[in-house]
Structure formats: structure tokens, C-alpha cells
Kinemage of the C-alpha trace (Angstrom):
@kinemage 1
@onewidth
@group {chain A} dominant
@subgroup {mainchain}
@vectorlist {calphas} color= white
{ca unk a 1} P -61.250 -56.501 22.924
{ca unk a 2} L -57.679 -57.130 24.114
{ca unk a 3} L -56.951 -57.395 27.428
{ca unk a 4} L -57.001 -54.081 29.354
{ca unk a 5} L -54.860 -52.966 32.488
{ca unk a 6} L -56.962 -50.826 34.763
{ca unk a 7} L -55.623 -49.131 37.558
{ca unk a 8} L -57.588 -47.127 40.297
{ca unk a 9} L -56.835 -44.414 42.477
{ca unk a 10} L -59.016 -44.822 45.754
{ca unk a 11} L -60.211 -41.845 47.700
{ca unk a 12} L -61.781 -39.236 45.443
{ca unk a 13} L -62.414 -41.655 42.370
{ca unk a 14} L -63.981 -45.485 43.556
{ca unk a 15} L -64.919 -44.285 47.196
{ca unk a 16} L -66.088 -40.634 48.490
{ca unk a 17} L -65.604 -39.139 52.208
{ca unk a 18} L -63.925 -42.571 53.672
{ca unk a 19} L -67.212 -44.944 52.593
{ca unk a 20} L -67.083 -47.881 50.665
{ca unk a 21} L -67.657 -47.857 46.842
{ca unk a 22} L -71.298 -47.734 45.774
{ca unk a 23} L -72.667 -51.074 44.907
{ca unk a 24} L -72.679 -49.905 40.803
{ca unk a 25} L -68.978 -49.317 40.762
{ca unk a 26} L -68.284 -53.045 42.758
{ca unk a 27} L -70.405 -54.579 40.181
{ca unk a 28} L -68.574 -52.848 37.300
{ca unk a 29} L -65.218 -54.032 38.170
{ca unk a 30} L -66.131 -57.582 38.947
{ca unk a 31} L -68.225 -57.526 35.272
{ca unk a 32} L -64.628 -56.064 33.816
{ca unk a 33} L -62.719 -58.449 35.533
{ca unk a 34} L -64.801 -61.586 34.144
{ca unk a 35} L -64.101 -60.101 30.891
{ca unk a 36} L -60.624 -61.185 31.281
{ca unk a 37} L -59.362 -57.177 32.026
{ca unk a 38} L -57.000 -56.970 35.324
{ca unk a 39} L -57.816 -54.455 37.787
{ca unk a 40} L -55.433 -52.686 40.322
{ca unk a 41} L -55.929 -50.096 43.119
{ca unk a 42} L -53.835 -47.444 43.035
{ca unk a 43} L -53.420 -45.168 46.190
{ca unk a 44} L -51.775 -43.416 47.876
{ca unk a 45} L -52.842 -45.031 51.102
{ca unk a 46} L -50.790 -47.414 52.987
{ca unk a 47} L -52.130 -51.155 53.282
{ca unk a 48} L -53.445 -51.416 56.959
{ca unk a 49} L -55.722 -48.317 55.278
{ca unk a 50} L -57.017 -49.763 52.542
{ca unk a 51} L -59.795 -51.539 54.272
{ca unk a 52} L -61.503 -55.237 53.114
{ca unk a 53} L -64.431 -53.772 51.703
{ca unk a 54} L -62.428 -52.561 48.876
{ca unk a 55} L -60.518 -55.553 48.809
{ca unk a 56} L -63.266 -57.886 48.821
{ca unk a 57} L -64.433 -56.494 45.269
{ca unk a 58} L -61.613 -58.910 43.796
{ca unk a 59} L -58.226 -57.061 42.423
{ca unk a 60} L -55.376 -58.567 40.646
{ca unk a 61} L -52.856 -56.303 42.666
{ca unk a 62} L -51.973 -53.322 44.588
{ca unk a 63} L -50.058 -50.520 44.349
{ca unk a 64} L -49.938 -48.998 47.850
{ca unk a 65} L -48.226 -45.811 49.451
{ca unk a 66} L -47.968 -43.727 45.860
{ca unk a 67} L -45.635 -46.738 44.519
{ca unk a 68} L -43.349 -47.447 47.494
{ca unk a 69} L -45.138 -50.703 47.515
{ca unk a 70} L -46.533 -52.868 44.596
{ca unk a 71} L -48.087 -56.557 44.361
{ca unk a 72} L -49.853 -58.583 41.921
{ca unk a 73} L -52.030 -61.369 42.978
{ca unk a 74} L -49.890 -62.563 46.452
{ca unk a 75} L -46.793 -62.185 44.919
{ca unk a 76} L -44.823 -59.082 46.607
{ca unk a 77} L -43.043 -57.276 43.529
{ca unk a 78} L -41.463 -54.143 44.763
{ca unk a 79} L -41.244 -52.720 48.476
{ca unk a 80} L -39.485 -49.865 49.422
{ca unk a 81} L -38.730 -48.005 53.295
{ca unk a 82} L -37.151 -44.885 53.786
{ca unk a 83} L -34.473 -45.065 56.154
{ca unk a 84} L -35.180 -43.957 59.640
{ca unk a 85} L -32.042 -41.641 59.165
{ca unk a 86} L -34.047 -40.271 55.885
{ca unk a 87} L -37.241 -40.448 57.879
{ca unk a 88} L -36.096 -37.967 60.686
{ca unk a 89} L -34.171 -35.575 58.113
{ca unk a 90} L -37.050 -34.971 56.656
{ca unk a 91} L -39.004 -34.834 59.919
{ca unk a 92} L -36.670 -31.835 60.889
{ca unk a 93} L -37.223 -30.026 57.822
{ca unk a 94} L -41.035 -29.980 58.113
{ca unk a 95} L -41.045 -29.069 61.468
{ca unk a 96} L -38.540 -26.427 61.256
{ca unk a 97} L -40.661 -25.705 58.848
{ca unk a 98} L -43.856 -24.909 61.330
{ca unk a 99} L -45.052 -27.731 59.156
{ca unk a 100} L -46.896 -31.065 60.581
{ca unk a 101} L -46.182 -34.208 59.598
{ca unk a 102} L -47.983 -38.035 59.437
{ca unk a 103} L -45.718 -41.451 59.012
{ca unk a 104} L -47.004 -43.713 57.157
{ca unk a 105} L -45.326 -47.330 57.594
{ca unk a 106} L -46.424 -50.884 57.179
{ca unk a 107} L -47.388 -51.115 60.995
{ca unk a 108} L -50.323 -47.943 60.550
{ca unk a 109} L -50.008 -44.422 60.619
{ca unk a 110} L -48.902 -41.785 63.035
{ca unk a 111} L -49.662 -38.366 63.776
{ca unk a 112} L -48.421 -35.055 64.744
{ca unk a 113} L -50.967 -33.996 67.548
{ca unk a 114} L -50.724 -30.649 65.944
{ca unk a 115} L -51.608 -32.053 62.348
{ca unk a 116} L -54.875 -33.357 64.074
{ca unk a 117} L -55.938 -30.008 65.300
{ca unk a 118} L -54.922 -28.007 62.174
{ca unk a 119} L -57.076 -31.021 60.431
{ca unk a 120} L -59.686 -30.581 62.262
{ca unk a 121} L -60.054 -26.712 61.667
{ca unk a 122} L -59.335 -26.997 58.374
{ca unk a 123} L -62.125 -26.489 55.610
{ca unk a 124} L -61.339 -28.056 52.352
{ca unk a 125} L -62.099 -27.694 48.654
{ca unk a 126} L -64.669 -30.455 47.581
{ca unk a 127} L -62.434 -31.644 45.626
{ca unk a 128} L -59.705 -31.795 47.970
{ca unk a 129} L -60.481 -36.051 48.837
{ca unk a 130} L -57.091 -36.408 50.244
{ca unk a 131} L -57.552 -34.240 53.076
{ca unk a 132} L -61.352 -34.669 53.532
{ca unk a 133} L -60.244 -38.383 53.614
{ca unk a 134} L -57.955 -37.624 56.937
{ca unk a 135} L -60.281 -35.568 58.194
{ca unk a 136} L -63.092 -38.574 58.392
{ca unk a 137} L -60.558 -40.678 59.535
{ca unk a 138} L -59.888 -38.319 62.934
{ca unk a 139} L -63.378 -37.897 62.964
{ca unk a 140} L -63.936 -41.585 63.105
{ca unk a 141} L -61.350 -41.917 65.316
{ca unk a 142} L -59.531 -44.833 63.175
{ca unk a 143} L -56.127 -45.958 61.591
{ca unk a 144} L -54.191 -43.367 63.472
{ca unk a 145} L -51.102 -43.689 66.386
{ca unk a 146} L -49.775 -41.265 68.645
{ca unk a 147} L -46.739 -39.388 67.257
{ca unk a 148} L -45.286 -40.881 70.011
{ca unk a 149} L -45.785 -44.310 69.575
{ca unk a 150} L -43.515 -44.339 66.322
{ca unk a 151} L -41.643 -47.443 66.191
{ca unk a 152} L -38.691 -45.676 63.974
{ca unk a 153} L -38.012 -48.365 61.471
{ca unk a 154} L -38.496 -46.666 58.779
{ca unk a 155} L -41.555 -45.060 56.234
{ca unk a 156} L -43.152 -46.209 53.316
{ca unk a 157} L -43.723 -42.300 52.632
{ca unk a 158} L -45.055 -39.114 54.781
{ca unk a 159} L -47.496 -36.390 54.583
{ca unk a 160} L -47.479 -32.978 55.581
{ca unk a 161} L -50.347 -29.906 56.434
{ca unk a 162} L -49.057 -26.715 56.439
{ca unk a 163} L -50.825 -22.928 57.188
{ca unk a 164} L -48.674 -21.316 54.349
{ca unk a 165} L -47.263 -22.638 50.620
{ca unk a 166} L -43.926 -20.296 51.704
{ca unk a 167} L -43.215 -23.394 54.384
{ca unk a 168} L -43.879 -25.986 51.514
{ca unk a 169} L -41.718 -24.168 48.930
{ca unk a 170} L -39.016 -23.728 51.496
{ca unk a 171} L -38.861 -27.599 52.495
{ca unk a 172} L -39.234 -28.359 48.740
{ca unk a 173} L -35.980 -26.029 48.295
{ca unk a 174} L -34.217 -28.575 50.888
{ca unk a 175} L -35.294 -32.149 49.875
{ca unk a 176} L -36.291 -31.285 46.185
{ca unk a 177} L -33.125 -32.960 45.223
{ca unk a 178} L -34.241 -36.363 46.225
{ca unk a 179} L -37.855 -36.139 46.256
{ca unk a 180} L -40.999 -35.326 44.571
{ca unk a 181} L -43.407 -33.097 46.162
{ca unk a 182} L -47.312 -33.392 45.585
{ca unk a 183} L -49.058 -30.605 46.873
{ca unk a 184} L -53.033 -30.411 46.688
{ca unk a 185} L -53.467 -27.042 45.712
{ca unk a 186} L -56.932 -25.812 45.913
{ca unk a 187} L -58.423 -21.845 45.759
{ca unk a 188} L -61.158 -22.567 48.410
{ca unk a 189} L -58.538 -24.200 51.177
{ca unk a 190} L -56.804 -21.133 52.577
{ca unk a 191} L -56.120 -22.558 56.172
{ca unk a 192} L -54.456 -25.299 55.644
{ca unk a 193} L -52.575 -26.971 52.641
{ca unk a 194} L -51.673 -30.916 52.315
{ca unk a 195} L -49.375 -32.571 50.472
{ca unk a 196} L -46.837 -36.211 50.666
{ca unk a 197} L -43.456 -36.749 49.500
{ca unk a 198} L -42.181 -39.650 47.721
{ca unk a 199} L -38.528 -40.773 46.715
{ca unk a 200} L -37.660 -39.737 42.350
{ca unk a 201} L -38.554 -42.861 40.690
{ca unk a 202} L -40.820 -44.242 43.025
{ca unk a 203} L -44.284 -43.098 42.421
{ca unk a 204} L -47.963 -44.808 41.162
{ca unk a 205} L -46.664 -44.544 37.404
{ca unk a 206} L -43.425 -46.073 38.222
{ca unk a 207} L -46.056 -48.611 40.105
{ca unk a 208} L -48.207 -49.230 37.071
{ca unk a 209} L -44.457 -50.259 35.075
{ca unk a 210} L -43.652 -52.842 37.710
{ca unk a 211} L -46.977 -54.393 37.058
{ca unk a 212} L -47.233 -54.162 33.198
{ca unk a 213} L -43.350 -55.730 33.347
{ca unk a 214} L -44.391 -59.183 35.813
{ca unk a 215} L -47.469 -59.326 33.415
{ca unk a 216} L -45.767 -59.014 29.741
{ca unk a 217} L -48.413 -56.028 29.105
{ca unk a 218} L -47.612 -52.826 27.313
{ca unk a 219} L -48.174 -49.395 28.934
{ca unk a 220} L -50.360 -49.106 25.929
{ca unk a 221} L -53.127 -51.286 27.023
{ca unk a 222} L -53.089 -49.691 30.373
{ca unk a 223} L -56.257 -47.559 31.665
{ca unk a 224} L -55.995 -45.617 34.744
{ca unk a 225} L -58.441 -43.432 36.609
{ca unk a 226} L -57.688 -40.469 39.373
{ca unk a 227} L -58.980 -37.616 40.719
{ca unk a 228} L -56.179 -35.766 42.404
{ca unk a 229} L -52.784 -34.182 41.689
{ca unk a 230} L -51.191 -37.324 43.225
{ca unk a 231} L -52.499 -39.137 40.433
{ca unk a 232} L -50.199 -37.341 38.114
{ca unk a 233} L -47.675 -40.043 37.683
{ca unk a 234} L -50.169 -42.606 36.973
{ca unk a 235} L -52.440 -40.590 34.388
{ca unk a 236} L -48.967 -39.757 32.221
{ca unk a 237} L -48.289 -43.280 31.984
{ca unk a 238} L -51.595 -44.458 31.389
{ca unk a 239} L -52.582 -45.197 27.260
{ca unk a 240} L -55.943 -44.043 28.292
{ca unk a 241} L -55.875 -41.316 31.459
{ca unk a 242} L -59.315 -40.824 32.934
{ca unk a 243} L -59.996 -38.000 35.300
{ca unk a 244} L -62.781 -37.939 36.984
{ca unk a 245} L -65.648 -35.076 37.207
{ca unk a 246} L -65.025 -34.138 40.947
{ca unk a 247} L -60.644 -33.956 39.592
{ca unk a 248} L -58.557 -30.954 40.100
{ca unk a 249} L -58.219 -28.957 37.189
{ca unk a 250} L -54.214 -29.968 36.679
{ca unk a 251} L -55.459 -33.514 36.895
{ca unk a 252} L -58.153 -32.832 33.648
{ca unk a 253} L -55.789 -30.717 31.780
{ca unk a 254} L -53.531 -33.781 30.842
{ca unk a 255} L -56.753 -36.581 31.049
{ca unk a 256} L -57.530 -37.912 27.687
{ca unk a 257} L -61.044 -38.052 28.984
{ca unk a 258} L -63.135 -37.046 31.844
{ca unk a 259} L -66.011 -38.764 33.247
{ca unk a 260} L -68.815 -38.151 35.991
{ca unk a 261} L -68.003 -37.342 39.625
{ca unk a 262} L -67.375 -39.953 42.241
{ca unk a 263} L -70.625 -39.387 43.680
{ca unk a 264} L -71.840 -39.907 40.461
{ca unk a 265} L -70.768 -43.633 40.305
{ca unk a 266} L -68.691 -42.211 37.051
{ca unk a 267} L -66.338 -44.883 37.524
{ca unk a 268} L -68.735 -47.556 36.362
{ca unk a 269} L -70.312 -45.223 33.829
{ca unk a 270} L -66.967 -44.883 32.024
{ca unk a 271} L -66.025 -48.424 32.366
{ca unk a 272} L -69.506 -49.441 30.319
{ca unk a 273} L -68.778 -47.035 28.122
{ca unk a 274} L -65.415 -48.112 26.991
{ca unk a 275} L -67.337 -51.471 26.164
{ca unk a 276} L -65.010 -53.174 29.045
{ca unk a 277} L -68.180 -55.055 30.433
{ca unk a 278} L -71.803 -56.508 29.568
């Protein structure tokens, strides 16, 4: 088989509720990696997040913070900050929005004391890993600054929570010009909606380019699994999209396939089945 690009979204697809991936799925990308395939994470969380006992499975890069920064092997090939200028326009919007608001930047994370509360109230679609991922992180009491503490140097990208989708259209409205809204939209969650902004032309898809360009692959040969409508960009690129069971329904729609759930180690399942490992 030629050699396959395989890029992973995190929460919701190799890892459920903040653990660490099940000892099947480890094993399957190690197996695909021997077979000469390279793997990639692709997430939306920043890199102080990511945690080493993802890391330690063995990847051939990273594409962090939806795109805003990408890396194969320790080569750095693509970083991008928003402007502290940026950063606080947008911060006004949101929260003349009623809307709360977490900055993530290469130091950590940090939180709207208000955003914790709503969080914490909040009770999500199953399938809504994104914000059942922040809530185990408050819950844990990990990876998260006071609001306060904000150095102001800048964002790799920001999240928001919101009690209404008239708040999120209404930002959208203002800063839809420059940036791309993902919004995790969900029947069951009707007390608080999540979402993250991220600059046009900087996203995972645009992530999974940089890589195939340093490498000399085709977009063709690329694989990609996700589970959430922040995989989007990714799972249009992809030559094979993969969506897993536990996905939104968006997310399936444009999947060329869909495999078991998270919990369901589908990950692994799907790789063996593709014949990408003995």
C-alpha cells in the first residue's frame, strides 16, 4: 500500500471525556506507523493541552489550535498569533455580546470566571466532546488561568459559551468578515452553546496542506478522522474523511465513511480495516 497521511482530531475521536486513548487505539497507530504511514494529531487544542500521554504514542507532527499552529517531526512549519489589538476587538464583541470568552495562547489558557460557571451548569449533548472536554477540565481543576492573569501578547485562537445562538449570530454579523465561526450545535444543549473562531485560511484543512506540502504528499493519500463540526475543514480536504459513530450529524453527512464510536475504540477498528496495519 502507498504511503498514507493520517490525521487525528483528539477529543471526541482518539480520547473520550479528557482520558487518555484506550490501549487498542495506541497500539493501532504505532502498528500503522511501522507500516511506513505518518500520523498527525489534529485538534483544536492548544499545545500545553495536549498532554504526553498522547504524545508518547509516537506522531510525525502536530497541528495544534484548529491550524494556527502546525509542525512535523521538530521542525516548526507554520505559527500564527492574533494580535492583541485583534484579540481585544474581538473580546469586546463577545462580551457585548453577554457572551463568555477563553484565550487560548502558547503560555495556557484563560478563562472568563463567568464561562466557568455557565460551564459548569451546562448539560451537553453526548456528542458535544468539545464542551464535555472543558467541562472535565474545570472539574479537574487543570490547564486553566484566571481571566485576569492574561499576559496580552496575543492568541493562537478563542472560544466562546453563550445562553442564546441570537448572541452568536450577532457577533458572527461583526467579525464574519475576517473569521470563521464553528459553532457546536446540538438539539439536547439548550443552556448553553460553544463554539471558537479562527482567522479565513487558517484552519485544520489548511493545516493538513502545510504538512502534505513539507512532505511532497498529495491531499489524495491523506486520511483524516473527526468527530465534531470543527473537524469540517479537515474532513473536506481529506481523500478519505472518516467520521466517527459518536460525530454530529453535519460531520457524517460529508464523511465518506463512518466508523464505531470513540468509546468503541472505532479508531483502531477502522484503521485495521483499511488494511493500514498487521
Amino acid at each position: 500500500m502507498e504511503r498514507k497521511l493520517i490525521f487525528f482530531d483528539i477529543d471526541g475521536t482518539l480520547t473520550a471525556d479528557l482520558s487518555a486513548p484506550s490501549p487498542a487505539v495506541r497500539r493501532a497507530i504505532q502498528k500503522t506507523r511501522a507500516q511506513g504511514h505518518l500520523v498527525f494529531l489534529c485538534t483544536g487544542r492548544n499545545l500545553p493541552i495536549i498532554g504526553a500521554e498522547l504524545l508518547e504514542i509516537g506522531f510525525d507532527g502536530v497541528i495544534a489550535s484548529a491550524g494556527s499552529y502546525v509542525s512535523a517531526g521538530e521542525r516548526v512549519l507554520f505559527e500564527h498569533l492574533l494580535s492583541e489589538s485583534v484579540v481585544q476587538e474581538c473580546l469586546e464583541v463577545f462580551h457585548g455580546q453577554g457572551m463568555f470568552c477563553r484565550i487560548e495562547t502558547p503560555e495556557g489558557i484563560y478563562t472568563d470566571p463567568q464561562m466557568e460557571q455557565l460551564l459548569r451548569s451546562a448539560s451537553p449533548d453526548p456528542r458535544n466532546s468539545e464542551l464535555i472536554r472543558m467541562q472535565k477540565e474545570i472539574e479537574a481543576g487543570i490547564f486553566l488561568q484566571r481571566y485576569e492573569d492574561y499576559p496580552r501578547k496575543g492568541a493562537y485562537k478563542l472560544c466562546f459559551t453563550s445562553t442564546d445562538l441570537a448572541s452568536v449570530k450577532k457577533a458572527e454579523e461583526r467579525l464574519g468578515d475576517r473569521f470563521d465561526f464553528a459553532v457546536h450545535l446540538y438539539g439536547n444543549t439548550t443552556s448553553c452553546y460553544n463554539g471558537e473562531i479562527t482567522p479565513k485560511g487558517i484552519d485544520k484543512g489548511d493545516g493538513m496542506v502545510r504538512i502534505c506540502e513539507y512532505y511532497g504528499a498529495d491531499l489524495k493519500d491523506t486520511i483524516a478522522f473527526g468527530d465534531s463540526i470543527n473537524d469540517a475543514p479537515m474532513l473536506r480536504r481529506a481523500g478519505l474523511a472518516i467520521a466517527m459513530g459518536n460525530a454530529c450529524d453535519e460531520l457524517k453527512a460529508m464523511a465518506h465513511r463512518v466508523c464505531e464510536s470513540v468509546e468503541q475504540d472505532g479508531v483502531c477498528l477502522e484503521l485495521a480495516r483499511l488494511g493500514l496495519y498487521q
